[in-house]
C-alpha positions in Angstrom: 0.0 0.0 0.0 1.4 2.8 -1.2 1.2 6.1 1.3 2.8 9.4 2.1 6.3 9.5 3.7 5.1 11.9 6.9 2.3 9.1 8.0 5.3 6.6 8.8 6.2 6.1 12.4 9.7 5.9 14.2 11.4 2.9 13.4 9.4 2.0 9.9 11.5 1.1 6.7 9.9 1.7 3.8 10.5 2.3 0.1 10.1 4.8 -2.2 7.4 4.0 -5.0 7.1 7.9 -6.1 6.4 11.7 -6.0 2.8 12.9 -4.9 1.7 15.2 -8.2 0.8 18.5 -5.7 4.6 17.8 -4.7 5.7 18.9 -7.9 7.7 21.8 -6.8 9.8 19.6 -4.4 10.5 16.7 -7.0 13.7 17.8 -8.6 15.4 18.9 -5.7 14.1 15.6 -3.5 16.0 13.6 -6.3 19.1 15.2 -6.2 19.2 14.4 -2.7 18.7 10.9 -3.5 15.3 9.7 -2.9 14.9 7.8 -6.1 12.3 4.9 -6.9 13.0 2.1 -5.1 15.4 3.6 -2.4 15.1 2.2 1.0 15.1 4.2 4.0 14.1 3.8 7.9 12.5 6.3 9.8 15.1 7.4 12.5 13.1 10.5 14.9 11.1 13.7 14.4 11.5 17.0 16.0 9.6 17.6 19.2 7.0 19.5 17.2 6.8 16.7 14.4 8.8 19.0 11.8 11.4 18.2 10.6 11.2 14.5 10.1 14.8 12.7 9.8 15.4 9.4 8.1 18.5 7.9 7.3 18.9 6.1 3.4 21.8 5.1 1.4 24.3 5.3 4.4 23.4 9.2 5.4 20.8 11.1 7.2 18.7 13.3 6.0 15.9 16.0 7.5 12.8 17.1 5.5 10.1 19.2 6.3 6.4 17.9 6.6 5.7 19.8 3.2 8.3 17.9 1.6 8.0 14.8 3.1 4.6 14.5 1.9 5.5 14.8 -1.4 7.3 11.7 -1.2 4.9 8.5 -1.6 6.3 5.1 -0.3 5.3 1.7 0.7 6.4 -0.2 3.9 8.7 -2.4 3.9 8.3 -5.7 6.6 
């Protein structure tokens, strides 16, 4: 089931399946930072407000914003 990066929990892994269309403004720049089709990542905290969420992929950790991270559609990964 495919669903929006910012409605995982701590501790999921998922993988990315695509970019939500009303993310379009985020979708070039969230590629160059490497979340591709088909990249795993896990889930590692959130801020004490719930923005910025980190998650840590392809051996580094990165921090997006709720906007962004919503953009981002993935499934998750057992």
């Amino acid at each position: 089931m495919t669903t929006s990066l910012n409605t995982f929990a701590v501790g999921d892994t998922g993988k990315i399946t695509g970019f939500d269309i009303a993310g379009k403004a985020y979708r070039k720049r969230l590629l160059a930072m490497g979340l591709t089709r088909g990249t795993e990542f896990k889930i590692t905290r959130f801020a004490p407000l719930g923005d910025p969420i980190e998650i840590k992929l392809r051996g580094f950790s990165l921090t997006l914003r709720k906007e962004e991270a919503s953009a981002v559609l993935a499934e998750l990964v057992a």
